[in-house]
VOVEX-738523 format. One record per residue (C-alpha): residue number from 1; residue in three letters; y negated, x negated, z negated. Coordinates in nm, 3 decimals, padded with zeros to 5 digits, always signed. Each point is the difference from the previous one (the first is absolute). Example, Ala and Ser with C-alpha at 12.3 -4.5 7.8 and 13.67 -1.06 7.14 Angstrom:
REM VOVEX-738523
SITE resi resn   north    east      up
SITE    1  Ala +00.450 -01.230 -00.780
SITE    2  Ser -00.344 -00.137 +00.066
//
This chain:
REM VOVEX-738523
SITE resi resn   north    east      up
SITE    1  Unk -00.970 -08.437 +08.709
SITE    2  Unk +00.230 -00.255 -00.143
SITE    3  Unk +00.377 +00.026 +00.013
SITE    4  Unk -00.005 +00.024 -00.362
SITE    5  Unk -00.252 +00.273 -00.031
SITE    6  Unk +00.224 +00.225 +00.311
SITE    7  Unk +00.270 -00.041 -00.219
SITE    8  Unk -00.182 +00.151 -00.295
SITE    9  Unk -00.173 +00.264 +00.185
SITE   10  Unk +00.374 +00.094 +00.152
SITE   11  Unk +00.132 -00.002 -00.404
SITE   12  Unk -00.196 +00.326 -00.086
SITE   13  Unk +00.144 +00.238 +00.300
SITE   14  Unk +00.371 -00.141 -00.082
SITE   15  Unk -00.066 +00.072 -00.337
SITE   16  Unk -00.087 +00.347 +00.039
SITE   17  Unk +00.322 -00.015 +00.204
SITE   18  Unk +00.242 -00.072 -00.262
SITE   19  Unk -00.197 +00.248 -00.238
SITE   20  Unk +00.065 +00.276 +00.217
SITE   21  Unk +00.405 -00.089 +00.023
SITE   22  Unk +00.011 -00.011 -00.338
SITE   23  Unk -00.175 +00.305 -00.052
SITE   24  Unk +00.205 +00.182 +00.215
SITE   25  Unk +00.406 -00.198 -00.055
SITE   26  Unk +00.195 +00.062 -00.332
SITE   27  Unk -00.105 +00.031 -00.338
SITE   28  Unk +00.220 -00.270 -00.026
SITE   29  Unk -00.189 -00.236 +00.153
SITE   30  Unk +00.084 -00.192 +00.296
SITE   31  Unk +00.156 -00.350 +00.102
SITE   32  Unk -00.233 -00.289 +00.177
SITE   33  Unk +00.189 -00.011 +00.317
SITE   34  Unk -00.016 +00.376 +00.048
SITE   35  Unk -00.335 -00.007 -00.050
SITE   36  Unk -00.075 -00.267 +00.232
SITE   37  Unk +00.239 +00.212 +00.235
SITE   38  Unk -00.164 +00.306 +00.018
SITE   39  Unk -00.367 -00.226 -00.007
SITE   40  Unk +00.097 -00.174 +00.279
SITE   41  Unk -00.096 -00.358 -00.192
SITE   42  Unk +00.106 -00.334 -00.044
SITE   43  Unk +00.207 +00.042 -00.386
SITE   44  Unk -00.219 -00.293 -00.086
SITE   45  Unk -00.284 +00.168 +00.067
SITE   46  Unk +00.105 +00.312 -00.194
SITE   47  Unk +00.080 -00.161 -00.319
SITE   48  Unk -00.336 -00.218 -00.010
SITE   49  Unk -00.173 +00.349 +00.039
SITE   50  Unk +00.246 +00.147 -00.226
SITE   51  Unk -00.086 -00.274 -00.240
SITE   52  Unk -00.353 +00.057 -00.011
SITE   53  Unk +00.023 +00.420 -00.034
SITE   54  Unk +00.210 -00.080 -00.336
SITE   55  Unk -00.252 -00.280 -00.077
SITE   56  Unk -00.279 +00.327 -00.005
SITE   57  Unk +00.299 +00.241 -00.207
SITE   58  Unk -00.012 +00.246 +00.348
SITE   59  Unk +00.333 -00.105 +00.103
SITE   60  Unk +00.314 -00.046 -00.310
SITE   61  Unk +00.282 -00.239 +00.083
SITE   62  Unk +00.371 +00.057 -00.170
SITE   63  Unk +00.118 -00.320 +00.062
SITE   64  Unk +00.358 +00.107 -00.180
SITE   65  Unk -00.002 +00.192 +00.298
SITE   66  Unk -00.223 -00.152 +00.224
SITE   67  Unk -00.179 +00.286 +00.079
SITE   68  Unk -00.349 +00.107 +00.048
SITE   69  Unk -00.192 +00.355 -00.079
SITE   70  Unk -00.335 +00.074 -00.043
SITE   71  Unk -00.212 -00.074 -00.309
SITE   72  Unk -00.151 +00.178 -00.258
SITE   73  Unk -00.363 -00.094 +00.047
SITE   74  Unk +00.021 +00.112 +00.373
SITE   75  Unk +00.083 +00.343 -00.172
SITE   76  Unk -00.290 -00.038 -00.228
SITE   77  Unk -00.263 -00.038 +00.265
SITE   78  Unk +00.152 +00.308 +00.256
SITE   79  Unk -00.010 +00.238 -00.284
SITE   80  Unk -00.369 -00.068 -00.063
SITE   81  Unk -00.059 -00.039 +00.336
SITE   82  Unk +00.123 +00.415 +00.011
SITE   83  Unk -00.154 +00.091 -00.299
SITE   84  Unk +00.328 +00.186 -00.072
SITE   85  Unk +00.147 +00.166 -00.313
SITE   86  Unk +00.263 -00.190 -00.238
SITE   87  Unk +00.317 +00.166 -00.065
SITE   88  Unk -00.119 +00.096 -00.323
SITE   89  Unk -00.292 +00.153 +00.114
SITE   90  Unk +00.206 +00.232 +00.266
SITE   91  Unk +00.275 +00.077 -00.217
SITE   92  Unk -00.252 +00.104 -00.335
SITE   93  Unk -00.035 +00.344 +00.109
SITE   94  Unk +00.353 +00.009 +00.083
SITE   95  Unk +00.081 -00.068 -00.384
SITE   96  Unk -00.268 +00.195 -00.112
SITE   97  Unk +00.148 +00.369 +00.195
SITE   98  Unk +00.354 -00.099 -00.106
SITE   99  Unk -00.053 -00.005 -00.373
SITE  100  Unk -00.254 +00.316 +00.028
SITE  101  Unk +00.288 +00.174 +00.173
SITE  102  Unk +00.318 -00.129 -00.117
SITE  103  Unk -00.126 -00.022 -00.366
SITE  104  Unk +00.169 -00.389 +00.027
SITE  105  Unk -00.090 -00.365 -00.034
SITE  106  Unk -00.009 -00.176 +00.375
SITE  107  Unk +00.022 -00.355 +00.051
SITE  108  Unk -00.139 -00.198 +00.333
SITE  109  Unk +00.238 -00.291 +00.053
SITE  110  Unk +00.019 -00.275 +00.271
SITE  111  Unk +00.251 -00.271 +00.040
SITE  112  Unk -00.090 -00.367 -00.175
SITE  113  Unk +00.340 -00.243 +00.134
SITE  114  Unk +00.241 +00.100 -00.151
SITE  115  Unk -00.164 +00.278 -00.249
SITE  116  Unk -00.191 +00.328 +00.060
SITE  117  Unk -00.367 -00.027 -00.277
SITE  118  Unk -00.146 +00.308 -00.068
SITE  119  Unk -00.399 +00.001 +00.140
SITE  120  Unk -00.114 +00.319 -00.101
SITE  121  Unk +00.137 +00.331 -00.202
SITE  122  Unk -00.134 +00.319 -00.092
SITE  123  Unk +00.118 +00.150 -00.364
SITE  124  Unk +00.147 +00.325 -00.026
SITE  125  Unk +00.013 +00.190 -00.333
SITE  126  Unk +00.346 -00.100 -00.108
SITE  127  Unk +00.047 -00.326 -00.167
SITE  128  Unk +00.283 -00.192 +00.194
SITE  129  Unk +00.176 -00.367 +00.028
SITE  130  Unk +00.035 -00.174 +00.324
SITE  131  Unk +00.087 -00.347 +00.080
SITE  132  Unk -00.280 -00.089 +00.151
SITE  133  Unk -00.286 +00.148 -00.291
SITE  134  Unk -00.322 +00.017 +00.092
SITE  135  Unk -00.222 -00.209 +00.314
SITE  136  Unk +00.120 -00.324 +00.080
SITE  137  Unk +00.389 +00.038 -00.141
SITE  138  Unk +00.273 -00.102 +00.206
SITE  139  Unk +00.393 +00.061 +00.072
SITE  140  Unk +00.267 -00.156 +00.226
SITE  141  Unk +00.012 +00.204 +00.319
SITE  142  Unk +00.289 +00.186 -00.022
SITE  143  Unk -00.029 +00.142 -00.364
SITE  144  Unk -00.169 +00.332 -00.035
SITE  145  Unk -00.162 +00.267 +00.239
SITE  146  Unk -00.257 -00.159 +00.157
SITE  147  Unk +00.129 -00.353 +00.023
SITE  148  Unk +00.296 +00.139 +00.145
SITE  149  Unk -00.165 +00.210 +00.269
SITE  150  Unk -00.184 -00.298 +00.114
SITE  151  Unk +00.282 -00.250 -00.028
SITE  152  Unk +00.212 +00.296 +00.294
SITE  153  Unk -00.278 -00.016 +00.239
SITE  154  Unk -00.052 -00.404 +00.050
SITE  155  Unk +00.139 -00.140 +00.312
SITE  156  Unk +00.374 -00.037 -00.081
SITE  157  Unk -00.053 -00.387 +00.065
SITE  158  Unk -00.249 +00.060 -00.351
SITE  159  Unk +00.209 +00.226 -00.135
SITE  160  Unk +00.289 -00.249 -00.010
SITE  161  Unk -00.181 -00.301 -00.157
SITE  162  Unk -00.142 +00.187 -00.257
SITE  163  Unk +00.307 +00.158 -00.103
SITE  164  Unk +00.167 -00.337 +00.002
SITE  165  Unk -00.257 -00.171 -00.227
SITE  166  Unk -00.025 +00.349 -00.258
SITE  167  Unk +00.332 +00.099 -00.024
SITE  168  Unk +00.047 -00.180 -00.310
SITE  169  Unk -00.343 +00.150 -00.162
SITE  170  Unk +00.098 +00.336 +00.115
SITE  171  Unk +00.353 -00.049 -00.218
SITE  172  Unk -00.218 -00.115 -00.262
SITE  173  Unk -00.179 +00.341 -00.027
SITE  174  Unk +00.324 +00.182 +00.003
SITE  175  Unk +00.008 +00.046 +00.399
SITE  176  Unk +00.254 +00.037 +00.186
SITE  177  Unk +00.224 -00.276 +00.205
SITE  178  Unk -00.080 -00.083 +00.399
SITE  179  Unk +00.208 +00.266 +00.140
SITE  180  Unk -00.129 +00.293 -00.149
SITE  181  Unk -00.374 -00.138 +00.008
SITE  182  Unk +00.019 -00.002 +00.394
SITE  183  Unk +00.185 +00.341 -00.037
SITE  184  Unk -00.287 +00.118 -00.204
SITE  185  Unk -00.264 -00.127 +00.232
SITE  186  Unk +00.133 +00.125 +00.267
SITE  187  Unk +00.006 +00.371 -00.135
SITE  188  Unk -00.369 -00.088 -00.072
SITE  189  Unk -00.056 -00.038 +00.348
SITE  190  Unk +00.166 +00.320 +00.153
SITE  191  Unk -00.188 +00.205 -00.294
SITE  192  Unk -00.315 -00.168 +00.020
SITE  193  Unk -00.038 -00.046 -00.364
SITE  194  Unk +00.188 -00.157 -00.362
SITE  195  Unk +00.077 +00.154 -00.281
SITE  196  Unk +00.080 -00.146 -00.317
SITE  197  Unk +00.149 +00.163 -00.277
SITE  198  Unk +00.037 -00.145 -00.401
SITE  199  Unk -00.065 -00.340 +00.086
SITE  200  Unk -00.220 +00.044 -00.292
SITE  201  Unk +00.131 +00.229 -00.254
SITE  202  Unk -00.135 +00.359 +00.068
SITE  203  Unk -00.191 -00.155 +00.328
SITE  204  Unk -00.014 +00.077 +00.339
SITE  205  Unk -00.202 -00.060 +00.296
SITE  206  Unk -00.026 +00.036 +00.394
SITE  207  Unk -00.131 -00.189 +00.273
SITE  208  Unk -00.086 -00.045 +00.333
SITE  209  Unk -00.133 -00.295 +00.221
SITE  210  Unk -00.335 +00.013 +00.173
SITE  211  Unk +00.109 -00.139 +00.336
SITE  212  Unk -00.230 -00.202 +00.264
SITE  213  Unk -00.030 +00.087 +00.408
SITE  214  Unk +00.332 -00.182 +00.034
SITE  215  Unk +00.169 +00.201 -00.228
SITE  216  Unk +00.019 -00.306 -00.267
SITE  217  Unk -00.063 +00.067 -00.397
SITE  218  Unk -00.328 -00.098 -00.085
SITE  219  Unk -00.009 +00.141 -00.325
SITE  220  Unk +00.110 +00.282 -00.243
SITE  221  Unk -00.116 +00.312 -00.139
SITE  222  Unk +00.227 +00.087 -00.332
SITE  223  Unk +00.003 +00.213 -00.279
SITE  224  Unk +00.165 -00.008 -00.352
SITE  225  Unk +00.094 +00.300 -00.211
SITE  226  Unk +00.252 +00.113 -00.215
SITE  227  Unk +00.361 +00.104 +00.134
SITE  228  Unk -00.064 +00.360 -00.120
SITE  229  Unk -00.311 +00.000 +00.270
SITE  230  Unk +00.251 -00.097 +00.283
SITE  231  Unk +00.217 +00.287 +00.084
SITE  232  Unk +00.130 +00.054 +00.370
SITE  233  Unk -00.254 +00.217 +00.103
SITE  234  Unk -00.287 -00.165 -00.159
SITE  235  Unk +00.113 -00.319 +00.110
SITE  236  Unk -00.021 +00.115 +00.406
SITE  237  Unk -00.410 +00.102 -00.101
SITE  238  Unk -00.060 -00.321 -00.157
SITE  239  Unk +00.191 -00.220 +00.307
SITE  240  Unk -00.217 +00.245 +00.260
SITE  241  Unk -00.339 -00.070 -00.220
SITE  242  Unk +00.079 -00.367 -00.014
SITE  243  Unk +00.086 -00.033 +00.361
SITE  244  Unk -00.310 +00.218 +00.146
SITE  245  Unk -00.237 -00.231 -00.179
SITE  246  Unk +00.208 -00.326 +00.068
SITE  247  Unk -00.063 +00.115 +00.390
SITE  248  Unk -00.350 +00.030 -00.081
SITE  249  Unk -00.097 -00.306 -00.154
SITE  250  Unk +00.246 -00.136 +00.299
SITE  251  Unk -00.216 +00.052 +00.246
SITE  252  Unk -00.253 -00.133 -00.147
SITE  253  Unk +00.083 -00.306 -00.083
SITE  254  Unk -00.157 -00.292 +00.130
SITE  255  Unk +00.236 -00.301 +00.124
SITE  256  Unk -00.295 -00.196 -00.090
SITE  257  Unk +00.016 +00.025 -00.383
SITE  258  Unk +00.137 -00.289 -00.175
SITE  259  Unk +00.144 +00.231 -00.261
SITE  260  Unk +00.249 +00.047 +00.257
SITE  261  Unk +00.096 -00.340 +00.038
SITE  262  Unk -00.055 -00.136 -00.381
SITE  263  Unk +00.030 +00.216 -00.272
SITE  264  Unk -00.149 -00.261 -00.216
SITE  265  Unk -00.318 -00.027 +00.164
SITE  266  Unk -00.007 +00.407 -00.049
SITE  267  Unk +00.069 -00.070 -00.390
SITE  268  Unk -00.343 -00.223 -00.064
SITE  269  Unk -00.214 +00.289 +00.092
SITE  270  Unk +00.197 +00.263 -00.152
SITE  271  Unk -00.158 +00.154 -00.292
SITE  272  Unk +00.063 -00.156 -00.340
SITE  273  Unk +00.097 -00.379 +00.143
//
């Protein structure tokens, strides 16, 4: 074997390598040098293989913050290597026992940047207005229910930079200012849910984040109903309902699905788009 060709053959193993400390370091991604650190390899030799994984889309590169994370398509090919369920697919009956026993209209939301889109809802009898309508609507995170309760539970690293860059959206919908949006997110986090109140005239709504194994929002269950449907003592049933199911579809989720990571790849295969 020729010099050449042992370097090649020794390409694939430190490849696999740097996969695995990506898949296992920050969702931020991670810096060259640490990589080549923790690897235990030349830095030149990390970026030329570095190079090549973004080449094939199963490594991303930030260069504004020269950082690197794991692609989408290496998602794409471990969930069908598990055969495993989308989020939507989990969460459907979830939707489906909420409106049968709440009588309400649930929404199934997941963050998109900056925004939370609406993948999947189930109608309840009452006719109601929400900001995010039907599948495949979006807010800011940080205005209404279910944006809100997934907007508390990101890293607070997340949860900073997004309230930095929506701020001036949120003010836009009639939101409130920085200080009492962290106030309010943090009373969403020792309550476990958001409530919103008259946003919309004669609307209200609750919500409650479907959390991953690390205790990080990976979506939303919601509902919206009218304020007259939102009493004290209702309210507590609804929050209970909403978080017993959001535990449910929790532990089911599968870190695999690229709904997780993309809402808009989620989006092309919802129904209607």
């Amino acid at each position: 074997m020729t010099e050449t060709a042992s370097d090649q053959a020794g390409s694939l193993p430190r490849a696999l390598r740097l996969l695995r400390l990506l898949g296992t370091g920050s969702s931020q991604g991670q810096r060259l040098a640490d990589l080549a650190d923790a690897a235990a390899l030349p830095r030149p030799t990390v970026h030329r293989i570095l190079r090549l994984l973004v080449a094939e889309g199963f490594v991303e590169h930030d260069a504004a913050r020269r950082r690197y994370r794991l692609g989408l398509p290496l998602f794409l090919l471990a969930a069908r290597a598990g055969q495993a369920e989308g989020l939507r697919d989990i969460a459907r009956p979830s939707l489906l026992r909420l409106t049968a026993a709440l009588g309400e209209t649930v929404f199934l939301l997941v963050r998109n940047g900056f925004d939370a889109v609406c993948i999947d809802r189930s109608a309840g009898p009452l006719p109601i207005l929400t900001f995010t309508g039907d599948i495949g609507g979006r807010v800011p995170l940080g205005v209404g229910q279910g944006s809100s309760a997934i907007l508390a539970f990101l890293p607070p690293e997340e949860q900073d930079e997004v309230i930095r860059h929506n701020l001036p959206r949120i003010e836009e919908f009639g939101g409130m200012d920085e200080a009492g949006l962290r106030a309010e997110l943090a009373s969403v986090r020792r309550q476990g849910y958001s409530a919103a109140f008259g946003i919309l005239p004669g609307m209200a709504g609750l919500g409650v984040p479907v959390l991953d194994a690390h205790g990080r929002a990976a979506a939303a269950l919601s509902i919206g109903t009218t304020t007259d449907r939102m009493g004290g003592e209702r309210r507590a049933i609804v929050a209970a309902a909403l978080k017993k199911e959001a535990d449910t579809i929790g532990a089911r989720l599968n870190p695999f699905d690229p709904t997780l990571r993309r809402a808009g790849a989620a989006m092309e295969a919802a129904p209607g788009r």
